[in-house]
Every structure is written in C-alpha cells, then in structure tokens.
C-alpha positions as CSV (number, residue, x, y, z in Angstrom):
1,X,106.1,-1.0,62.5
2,X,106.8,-2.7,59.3
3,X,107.4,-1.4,56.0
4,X,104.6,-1.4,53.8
5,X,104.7,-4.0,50.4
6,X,102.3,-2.2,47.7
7,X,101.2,1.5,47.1
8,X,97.5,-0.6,48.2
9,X,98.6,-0.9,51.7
10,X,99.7,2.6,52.0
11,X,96.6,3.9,50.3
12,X,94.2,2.0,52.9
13,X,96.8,3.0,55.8
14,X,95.4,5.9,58.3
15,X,98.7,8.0,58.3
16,X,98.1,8.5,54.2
17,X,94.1,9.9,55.5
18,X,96.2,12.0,58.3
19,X,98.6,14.0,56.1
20,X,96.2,14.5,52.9
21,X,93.9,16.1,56.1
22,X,96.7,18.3,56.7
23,X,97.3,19.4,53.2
24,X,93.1,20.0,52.7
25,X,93.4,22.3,55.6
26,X,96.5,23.7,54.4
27,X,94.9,24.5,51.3
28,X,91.4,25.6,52.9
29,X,93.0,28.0,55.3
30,X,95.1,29.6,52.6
31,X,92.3,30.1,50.7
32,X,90.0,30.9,53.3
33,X,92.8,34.3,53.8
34,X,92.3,35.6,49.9
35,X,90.7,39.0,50.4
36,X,86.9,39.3,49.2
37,X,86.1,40.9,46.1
38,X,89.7,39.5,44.5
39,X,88.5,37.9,41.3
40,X,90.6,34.6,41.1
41,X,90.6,31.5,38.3
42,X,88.3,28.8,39.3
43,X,90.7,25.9,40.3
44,X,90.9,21.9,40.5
45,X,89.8,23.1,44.5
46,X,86.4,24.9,43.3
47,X,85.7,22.1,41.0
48,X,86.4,19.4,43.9
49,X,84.5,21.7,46.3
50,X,81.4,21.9,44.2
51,X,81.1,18.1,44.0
52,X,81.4,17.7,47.6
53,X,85.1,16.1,47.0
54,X,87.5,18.1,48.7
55,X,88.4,15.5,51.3
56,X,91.0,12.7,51.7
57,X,88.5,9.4,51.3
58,X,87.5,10.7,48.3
59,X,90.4,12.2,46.8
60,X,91.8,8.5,47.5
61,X,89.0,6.9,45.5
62,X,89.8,9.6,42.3
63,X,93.5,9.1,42.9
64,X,93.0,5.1,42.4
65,X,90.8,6.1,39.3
66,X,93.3,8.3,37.6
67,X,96.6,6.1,38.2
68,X,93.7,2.9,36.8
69,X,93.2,5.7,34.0
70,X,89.5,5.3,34.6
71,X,88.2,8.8,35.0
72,X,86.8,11.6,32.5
73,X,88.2,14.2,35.0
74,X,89.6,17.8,33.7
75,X,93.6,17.5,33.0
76,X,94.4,20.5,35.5
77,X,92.4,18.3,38.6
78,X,93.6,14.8,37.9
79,X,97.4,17.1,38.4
80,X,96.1,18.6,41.9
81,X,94.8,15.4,42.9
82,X,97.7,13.3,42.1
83,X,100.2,16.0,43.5
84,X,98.7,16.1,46.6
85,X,97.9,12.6,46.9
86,X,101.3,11.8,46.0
87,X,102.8,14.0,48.5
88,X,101.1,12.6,51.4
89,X,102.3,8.5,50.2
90,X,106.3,9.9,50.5
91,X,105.1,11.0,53.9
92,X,103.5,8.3,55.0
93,X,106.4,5.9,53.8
94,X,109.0,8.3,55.3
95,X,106.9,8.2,58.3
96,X,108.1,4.5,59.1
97,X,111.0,4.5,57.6
C-alpha cells in the first residue's frame, strides 16, 4: 500500500468510511444505553440525526464544507463533525503507515 498524497485521497479512501462507521456506532450505542426519562441537552448528534445525517458519506460531504468554510451549520456541530472526522483521517493514515 502506498502512502496517500492529499487529505482528497484519504477522504475518498474506504478505510476513512470504515472507522467514522465505527465511531457512529460507538456514539449510537452509548447513547442508545442513557436511561429513559433522563432529560439530556440536545447535541450536534440530535441535530445530525433529525436531518437524516448521522452517517459517514454525509458527515464527509459537511466535513469538506466546513474545512471549504462553506456551511451555515451551528458552531457546537461543525466541532463534532470535524473531531470525529478528524479522528478517523489519523487512523486511516496510521493505518498504512
């Protein structure tokens, strides 16, 4: 395997889809485990959830947006989404590496 040569090649690369998958289901399970009836914030999740985008292609698309600083979303999700998004690129270059 070679190394990549742009943050586009690891963007379009199927290990980055594989590890953000991980992290979604991470995050789902966790809070799939928070007891009913416990009154919690709404967070960068409920908002992405709601919109139907609370999975890896389009958390990809919204991560290209925000670092293109072409997006109107909230300051607390472009965060999540570029934390998590983030995390999974060092993977996926320490993956080859």
């Amino acid at each position: 395997m070679s190394k990549f040569n742009n943050i586009e090649e690891v963007l379009k690369d199927e290990r980055l889809t594989h590890f953000l998958d991980k992290r979604i289901s991470h995050i789902s399970f966790k809070r799939s485990h928070i007891p009913e009836g416990t009154r919690l914030k709404r967070s960068p999740v409920d908002f992405l959830e709601e919109r139907g985008w609370f999975n890896s292609k389009d958390l990809i698309s919204l991560y290209i947006g925000i670092v293109g600083k072409k997006t109107n979303l909230p300051s607390a999700v472009r965060e999540f989404i570029t934390e998590i998004v983030r995390q999974s690129i060092i993977e996926t270059i320490n993956e080859i590496q």
